[in-house]
Biotite code that builds the C-alpha atoms (Angstrom):
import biotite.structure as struc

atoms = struc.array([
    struc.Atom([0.000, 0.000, 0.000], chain_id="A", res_id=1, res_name="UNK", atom_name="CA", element="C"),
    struc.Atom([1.898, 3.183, -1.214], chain_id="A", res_id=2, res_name="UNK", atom_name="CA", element="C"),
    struc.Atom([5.115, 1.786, -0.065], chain_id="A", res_id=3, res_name="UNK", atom_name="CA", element="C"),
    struc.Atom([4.047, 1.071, 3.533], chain_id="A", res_id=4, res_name="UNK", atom_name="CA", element="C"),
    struc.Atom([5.321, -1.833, 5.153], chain_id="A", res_id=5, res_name="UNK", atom_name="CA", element="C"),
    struc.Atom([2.285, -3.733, 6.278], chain_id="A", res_id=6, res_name="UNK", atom_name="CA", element="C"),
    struc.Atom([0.132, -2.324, 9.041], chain_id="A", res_id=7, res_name="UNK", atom_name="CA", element="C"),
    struc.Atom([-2.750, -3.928, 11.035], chain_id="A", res_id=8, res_name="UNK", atom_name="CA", element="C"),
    struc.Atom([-4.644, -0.722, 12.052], chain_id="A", res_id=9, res_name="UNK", atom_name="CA", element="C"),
    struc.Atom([-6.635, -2.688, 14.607], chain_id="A", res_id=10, res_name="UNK", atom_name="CA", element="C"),
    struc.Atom([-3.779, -4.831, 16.077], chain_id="A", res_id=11, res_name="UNK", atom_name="CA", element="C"),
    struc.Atom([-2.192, -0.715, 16.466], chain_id="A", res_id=12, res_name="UNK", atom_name="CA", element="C"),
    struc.Atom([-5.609, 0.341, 18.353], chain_id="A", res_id=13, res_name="UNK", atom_name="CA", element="C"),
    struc.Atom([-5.536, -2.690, 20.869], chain_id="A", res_id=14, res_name="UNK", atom_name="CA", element="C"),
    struc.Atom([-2.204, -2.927, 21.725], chain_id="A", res_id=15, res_name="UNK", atom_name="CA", element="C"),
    struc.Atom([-0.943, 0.564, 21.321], chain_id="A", res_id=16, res_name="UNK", atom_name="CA", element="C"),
    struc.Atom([-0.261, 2.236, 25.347], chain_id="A", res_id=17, res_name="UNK", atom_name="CA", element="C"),
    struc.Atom([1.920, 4.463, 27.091], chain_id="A", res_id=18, res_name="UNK", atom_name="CA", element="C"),
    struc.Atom([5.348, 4.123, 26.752], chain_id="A", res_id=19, res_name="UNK", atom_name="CA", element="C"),
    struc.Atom([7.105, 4.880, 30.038], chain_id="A", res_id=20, res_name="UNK", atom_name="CA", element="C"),
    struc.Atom([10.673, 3.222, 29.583], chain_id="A", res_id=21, res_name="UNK", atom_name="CA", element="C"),
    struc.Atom([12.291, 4.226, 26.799], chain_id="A", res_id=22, res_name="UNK", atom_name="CA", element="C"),
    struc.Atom([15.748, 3.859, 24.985], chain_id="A", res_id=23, res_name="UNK", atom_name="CA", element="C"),
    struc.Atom([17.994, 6.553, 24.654], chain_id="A", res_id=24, res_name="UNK", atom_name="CA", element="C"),
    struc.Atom([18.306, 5.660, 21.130], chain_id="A", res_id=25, res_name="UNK", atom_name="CA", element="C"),
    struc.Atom([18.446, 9.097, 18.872], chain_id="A", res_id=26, res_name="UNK", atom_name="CA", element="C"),
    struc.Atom([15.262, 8.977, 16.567], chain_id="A", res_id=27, res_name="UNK", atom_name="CA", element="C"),
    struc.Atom([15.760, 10.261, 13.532], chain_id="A", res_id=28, res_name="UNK", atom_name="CA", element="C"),
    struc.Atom([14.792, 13.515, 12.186], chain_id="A", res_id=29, res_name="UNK", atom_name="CA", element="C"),
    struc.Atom([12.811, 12.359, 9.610], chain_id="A", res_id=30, res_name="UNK", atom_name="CA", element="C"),
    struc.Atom([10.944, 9.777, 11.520], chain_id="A", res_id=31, res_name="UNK", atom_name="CA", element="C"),
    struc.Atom([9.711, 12.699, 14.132], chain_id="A", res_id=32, res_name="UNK", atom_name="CA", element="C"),
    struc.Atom([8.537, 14.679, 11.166], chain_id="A", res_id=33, res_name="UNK", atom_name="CA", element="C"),
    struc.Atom([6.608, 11.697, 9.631], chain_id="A", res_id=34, res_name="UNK", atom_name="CA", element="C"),
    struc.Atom([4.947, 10.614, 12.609], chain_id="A", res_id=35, res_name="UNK", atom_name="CA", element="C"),
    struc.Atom([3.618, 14.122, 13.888], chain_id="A", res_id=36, res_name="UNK", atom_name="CA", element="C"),
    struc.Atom([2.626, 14.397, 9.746], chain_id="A", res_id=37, res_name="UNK", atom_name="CA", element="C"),
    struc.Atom([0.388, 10.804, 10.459], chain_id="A", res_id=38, res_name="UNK", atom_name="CA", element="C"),
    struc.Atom([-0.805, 12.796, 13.514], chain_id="A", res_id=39, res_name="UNK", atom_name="CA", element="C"),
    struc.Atom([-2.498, 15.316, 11.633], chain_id="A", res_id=40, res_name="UNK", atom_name="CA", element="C"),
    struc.Atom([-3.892, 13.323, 8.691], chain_id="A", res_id=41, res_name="UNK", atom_name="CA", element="C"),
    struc.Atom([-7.375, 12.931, 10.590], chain_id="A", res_id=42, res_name="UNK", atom_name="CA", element="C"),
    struc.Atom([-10.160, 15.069, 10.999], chain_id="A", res_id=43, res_name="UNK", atom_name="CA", element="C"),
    struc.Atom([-10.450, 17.867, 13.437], chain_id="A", res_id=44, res_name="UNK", atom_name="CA", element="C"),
    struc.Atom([-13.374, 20.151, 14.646], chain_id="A", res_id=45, res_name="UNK", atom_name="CA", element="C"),
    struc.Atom([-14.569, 22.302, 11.459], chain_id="A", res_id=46, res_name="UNK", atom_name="CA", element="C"),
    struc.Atom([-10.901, 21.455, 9.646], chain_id="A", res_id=47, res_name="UNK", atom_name="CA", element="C"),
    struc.Atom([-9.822, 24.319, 12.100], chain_id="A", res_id=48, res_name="UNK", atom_name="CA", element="C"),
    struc.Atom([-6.312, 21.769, 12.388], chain_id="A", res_id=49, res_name="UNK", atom_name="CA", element="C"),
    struc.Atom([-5.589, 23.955, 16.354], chain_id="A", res_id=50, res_name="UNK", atom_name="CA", element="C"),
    struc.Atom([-2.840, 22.101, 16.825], chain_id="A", res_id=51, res_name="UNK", atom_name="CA", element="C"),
    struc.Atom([0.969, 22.656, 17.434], chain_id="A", res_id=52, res_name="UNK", atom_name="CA", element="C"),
    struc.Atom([3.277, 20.309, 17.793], chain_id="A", res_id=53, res_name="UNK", atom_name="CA", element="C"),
    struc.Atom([6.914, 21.382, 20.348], chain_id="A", res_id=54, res_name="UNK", atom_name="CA", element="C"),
    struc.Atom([9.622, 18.933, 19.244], chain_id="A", res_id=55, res_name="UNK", atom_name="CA", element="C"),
    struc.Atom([12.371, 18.781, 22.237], chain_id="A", res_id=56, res_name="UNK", atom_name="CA", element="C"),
    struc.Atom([15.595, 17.290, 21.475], chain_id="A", res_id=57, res_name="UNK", atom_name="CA", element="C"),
    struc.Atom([18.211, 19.682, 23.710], chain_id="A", res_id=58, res_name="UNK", atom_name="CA", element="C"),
    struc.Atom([19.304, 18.458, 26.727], chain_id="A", res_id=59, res_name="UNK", atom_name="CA", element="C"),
    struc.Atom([18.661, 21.280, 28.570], chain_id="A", res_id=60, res_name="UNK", atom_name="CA", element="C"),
    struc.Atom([15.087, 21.845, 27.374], chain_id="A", res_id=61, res_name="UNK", atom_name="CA", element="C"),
    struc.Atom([14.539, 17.635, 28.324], chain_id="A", res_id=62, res_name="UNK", atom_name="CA", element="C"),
    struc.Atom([15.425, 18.876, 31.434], chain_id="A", res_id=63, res_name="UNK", atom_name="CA", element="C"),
    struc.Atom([13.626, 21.996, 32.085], chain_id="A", res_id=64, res_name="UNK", atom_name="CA", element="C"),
    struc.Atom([10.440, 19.786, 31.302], chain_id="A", res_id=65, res_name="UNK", atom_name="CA", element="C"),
    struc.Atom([11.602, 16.821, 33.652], chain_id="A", res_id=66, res_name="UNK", atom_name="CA", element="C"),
    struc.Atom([12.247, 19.131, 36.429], chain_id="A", res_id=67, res_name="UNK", atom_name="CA", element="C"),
    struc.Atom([8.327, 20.580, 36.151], chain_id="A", res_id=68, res_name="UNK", atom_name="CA", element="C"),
    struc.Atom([7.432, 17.101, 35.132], chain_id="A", res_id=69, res_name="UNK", atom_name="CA", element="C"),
    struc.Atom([9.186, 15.451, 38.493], chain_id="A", res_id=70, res_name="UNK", atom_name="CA", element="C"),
    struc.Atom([7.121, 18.355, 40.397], chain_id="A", res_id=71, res_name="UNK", atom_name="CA", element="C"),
    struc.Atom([3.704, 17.789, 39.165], chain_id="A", res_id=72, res_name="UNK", atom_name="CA", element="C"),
    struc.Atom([4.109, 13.922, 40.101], chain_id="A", res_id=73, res_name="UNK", atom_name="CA", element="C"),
    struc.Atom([5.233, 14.571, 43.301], chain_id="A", res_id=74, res_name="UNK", atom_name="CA", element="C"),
    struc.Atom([1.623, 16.462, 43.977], chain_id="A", res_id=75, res_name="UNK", atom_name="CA", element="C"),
    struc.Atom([-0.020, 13.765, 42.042], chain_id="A", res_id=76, res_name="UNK", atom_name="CA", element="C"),
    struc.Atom([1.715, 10.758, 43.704], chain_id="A", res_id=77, res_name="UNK", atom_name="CA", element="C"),
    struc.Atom([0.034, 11.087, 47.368], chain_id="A", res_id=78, res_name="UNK", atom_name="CA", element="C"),
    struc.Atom([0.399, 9.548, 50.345], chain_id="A", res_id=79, res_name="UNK", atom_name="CA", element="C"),
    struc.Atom([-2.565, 7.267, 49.431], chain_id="A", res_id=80, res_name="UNK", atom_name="CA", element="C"),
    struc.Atom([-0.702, 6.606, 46.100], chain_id="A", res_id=81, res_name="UNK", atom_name="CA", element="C"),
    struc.Atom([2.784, 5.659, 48.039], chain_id="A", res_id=82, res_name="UNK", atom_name="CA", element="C"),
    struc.Atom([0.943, 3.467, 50.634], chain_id="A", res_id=83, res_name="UNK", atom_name="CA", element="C"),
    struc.Atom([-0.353, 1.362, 47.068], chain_id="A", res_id=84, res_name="UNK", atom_name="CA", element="C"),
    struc.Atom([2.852, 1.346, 45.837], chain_id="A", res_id=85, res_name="UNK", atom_name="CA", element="C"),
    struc.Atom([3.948, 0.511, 48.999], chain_id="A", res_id=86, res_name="UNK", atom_name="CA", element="C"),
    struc.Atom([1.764, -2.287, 50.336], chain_id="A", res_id=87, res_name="UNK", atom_name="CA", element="C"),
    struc.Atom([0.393, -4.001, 47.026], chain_id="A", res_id=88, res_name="UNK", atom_name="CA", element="C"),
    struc.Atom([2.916, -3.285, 43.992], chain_id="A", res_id=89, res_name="UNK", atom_name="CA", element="C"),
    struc.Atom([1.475, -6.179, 41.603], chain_id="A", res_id=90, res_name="UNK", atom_name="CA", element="C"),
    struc.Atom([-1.979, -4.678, 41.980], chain_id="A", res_id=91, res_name="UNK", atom_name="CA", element="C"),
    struc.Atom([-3.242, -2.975, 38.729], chain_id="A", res_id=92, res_name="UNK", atom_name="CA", element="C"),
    struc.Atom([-3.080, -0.091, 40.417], chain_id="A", res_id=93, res_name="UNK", atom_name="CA", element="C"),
    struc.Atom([0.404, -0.588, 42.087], chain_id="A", res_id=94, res_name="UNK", atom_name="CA", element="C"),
    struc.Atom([1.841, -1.462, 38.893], chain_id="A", res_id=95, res_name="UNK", atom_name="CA", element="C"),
    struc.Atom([0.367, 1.700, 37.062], chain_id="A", res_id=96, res_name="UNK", atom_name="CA", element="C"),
    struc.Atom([1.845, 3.989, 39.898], chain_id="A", res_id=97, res_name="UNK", atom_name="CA", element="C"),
    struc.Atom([5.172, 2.313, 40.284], chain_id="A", res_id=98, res_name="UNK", atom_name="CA", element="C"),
    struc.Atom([5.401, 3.006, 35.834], chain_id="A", res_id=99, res_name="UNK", atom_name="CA", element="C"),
    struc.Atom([4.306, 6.672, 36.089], chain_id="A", res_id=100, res_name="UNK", atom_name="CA", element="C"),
    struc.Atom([6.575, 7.142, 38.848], chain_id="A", res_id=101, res_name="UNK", atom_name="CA", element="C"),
    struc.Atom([9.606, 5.599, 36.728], chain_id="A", res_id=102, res_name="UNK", atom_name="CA", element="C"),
    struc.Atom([8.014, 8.212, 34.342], chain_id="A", res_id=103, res_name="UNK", atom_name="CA", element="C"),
    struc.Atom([8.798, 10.754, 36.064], chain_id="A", res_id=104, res_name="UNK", atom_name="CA", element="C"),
    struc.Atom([11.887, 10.104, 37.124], chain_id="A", res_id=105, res_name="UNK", atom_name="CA", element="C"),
    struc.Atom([13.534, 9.645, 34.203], chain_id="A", res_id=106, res_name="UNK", atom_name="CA", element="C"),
    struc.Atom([11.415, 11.672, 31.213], chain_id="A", res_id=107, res_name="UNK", atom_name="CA", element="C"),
    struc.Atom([14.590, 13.493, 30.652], chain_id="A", res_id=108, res_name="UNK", atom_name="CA", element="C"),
    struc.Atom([16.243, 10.869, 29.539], chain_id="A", res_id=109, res_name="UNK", atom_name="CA", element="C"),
    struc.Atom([13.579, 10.306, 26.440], chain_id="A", res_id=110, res_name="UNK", atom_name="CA", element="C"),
    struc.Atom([15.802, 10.930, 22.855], chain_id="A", res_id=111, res_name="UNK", atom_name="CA", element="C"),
    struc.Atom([12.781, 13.164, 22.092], chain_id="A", res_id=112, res_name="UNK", atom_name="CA", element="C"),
    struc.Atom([9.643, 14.862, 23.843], chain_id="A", res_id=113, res_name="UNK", atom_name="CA", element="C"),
    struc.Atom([6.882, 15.953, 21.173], chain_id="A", res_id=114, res_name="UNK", atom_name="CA", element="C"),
    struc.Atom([3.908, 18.391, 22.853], chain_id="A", res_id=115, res_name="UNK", atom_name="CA", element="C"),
    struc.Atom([0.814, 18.325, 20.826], chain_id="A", res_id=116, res_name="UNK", atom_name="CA", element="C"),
    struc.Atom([-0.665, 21.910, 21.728], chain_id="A", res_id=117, res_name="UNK", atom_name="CA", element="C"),
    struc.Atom([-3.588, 23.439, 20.705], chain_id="A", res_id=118, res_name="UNK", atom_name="CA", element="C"),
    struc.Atom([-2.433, 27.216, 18.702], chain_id="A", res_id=119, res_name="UNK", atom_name="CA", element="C"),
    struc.Atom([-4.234, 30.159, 19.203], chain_id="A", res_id=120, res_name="UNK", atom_name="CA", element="C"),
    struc.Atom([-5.718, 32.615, 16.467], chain_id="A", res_id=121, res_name="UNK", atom_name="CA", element="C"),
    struc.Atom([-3.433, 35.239, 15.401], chain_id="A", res_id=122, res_name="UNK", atom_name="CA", element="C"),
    struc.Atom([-5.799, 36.878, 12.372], chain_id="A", res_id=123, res_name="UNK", atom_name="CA", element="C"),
    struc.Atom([-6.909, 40.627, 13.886], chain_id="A", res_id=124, res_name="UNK", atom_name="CA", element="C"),
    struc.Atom([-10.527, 39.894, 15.144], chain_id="A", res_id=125, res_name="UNK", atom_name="CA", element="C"),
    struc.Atom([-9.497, 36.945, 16.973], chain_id="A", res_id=126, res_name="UNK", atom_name="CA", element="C"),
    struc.Atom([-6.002, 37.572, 18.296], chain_id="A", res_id=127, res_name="UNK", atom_name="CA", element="C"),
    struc.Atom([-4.979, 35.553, 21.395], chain_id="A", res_id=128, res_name="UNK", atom_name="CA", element="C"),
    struc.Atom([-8.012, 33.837, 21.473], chain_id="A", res_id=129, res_name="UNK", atom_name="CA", element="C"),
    struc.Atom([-8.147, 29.769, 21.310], chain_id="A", res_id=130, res_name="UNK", atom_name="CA", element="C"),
    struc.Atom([-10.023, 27.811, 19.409], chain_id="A", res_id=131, res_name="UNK", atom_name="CA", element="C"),
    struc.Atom([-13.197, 26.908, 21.423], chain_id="A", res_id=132, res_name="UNK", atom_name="CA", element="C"),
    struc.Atom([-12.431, 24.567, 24.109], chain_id="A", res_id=133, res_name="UNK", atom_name="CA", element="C"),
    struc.Atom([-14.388, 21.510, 23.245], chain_id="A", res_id=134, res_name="UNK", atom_name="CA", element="C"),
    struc.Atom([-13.204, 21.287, 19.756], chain_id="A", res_id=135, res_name="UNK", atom_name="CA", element="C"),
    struc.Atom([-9.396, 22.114, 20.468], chain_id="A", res_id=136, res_name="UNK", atom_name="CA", element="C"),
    struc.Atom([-9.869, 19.560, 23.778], chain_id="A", res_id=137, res_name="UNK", atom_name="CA", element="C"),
    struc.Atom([-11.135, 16.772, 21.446], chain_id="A", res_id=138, res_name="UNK", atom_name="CA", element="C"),
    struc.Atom([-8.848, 17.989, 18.365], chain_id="A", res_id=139, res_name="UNK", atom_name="CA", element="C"),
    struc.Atom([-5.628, 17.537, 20.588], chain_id="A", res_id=140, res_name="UNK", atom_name="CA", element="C"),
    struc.Atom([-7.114, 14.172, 21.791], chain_id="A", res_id=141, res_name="UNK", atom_name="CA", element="C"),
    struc.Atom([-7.433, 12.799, 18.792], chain_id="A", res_id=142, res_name="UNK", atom_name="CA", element="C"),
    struc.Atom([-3.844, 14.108, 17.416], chain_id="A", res_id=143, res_name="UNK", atom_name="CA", element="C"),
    struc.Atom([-1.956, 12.838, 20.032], chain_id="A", res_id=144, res_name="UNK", atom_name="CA", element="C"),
    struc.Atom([-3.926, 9.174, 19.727], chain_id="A", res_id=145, res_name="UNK", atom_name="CA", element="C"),
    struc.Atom([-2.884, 9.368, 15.974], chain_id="A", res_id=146, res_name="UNK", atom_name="CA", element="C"),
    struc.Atom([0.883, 10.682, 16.805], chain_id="A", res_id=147, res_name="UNK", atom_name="CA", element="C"),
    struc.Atom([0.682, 6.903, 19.075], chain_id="A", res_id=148, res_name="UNK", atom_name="CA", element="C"),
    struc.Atom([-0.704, 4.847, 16.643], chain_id="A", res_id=149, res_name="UNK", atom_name="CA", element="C"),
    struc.Atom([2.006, 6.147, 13.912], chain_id="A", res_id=150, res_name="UNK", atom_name="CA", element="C"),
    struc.Atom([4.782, 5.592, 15.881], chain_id="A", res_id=151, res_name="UNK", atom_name="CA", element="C"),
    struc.Atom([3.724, 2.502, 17.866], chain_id="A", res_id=152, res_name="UNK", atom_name="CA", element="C"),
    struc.Atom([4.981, -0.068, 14.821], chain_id="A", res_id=153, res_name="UNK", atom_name="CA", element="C"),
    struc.Atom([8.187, 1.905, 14.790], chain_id="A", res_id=154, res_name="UNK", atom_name="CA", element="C"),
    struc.Atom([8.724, 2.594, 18.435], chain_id="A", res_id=155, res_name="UNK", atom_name="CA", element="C"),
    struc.Atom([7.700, -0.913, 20.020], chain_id="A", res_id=156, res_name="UNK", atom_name="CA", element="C"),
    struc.Atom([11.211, -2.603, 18.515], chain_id="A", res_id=157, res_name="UNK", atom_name="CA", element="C"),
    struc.Atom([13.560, 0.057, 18.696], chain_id="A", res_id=158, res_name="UNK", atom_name="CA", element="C"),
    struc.Atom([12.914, 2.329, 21.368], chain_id="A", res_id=159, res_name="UNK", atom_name="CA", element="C"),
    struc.Atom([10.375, 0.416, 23.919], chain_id="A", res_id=160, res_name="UNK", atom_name="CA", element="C"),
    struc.Atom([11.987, -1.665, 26.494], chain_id="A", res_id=161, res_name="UNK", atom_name="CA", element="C"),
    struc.Atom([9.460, -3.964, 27.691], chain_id="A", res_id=162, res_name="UNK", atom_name="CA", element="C"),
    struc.Atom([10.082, -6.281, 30.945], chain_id="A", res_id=163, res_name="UNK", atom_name="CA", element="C"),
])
């Protein structure tokens, strides 16, 4: 099909899911751009496309993100969380805490963090504005599900470490 290697779309949809441990593998230039292009083949709220996308690379700006990141878990991850994580690790639960928390700790260390945002209008009569919430909400959604599904066939052999 148009020089694709073969693709199950639905294997994709039922086994695509976050990816918390990653290689530090660089990923190529040309595979970021690709993948964020899949992201934005689909349909979006009156073809209004309010999306962004913030491709970080730099060391510095990995950290500047991990650093905020590391902060906002540390509110998430209460002391209800920690006593889970604590007292039943192999629960569902437990084992979904103890992966965001290894998350956190080591986002940084991604080879590449990509931001889908939702861009604001910049014509004269509707400067600064966003788009309306609902549609740029379930726009960005929908993006970032496509930006997963692209690069899950990709990213599951040469960048996923699974245990």
């Amino acid at each position: 099909m148009y020089g694709h290697p073969p693709f199950d779309l639905f294997e994709a949809i039922y086994t695509t899911r976050s990816m918390r441990r990653l290689k530090p593998d660089p990923v190529p230039p040309a595979l970021i751009v690709k993948v964020i292009e899949a992201a934005t083949m689909g349909p979006s709220g009156s073809n209004r496309q309010p999306w962004i996308f913030l491709v970080v690379r730099e060391p510095e700006m990995k950290e500047f993100v991990a650093v905020r990141y590391r902060a906002a878990w540390e509110r998430y991850f209460t002391p209800a969380a920690r006593e889970i994580v604590a007292k039943d690790p192999a629960s569902p639960q437990g084992r979904i805490l103890r992966s965001a928390k290894y998350l956190a700790e080591h986002v940084g260390e991604a080879p590449v963090l990509i931001f889908a945002c939702v861009k604001r209008y910049n014509d004269r009569l509707r400067a600064g504005n966003r788009c309306r919430m609902r549609c740029s909400l379930r726009s960005r959604t929908y993006v970032s599900r496509r930006a997963a599904m692209a690069s899950a066939p990709r990213s599951r052999p040469a960048y996923d470490v699974r245990g």
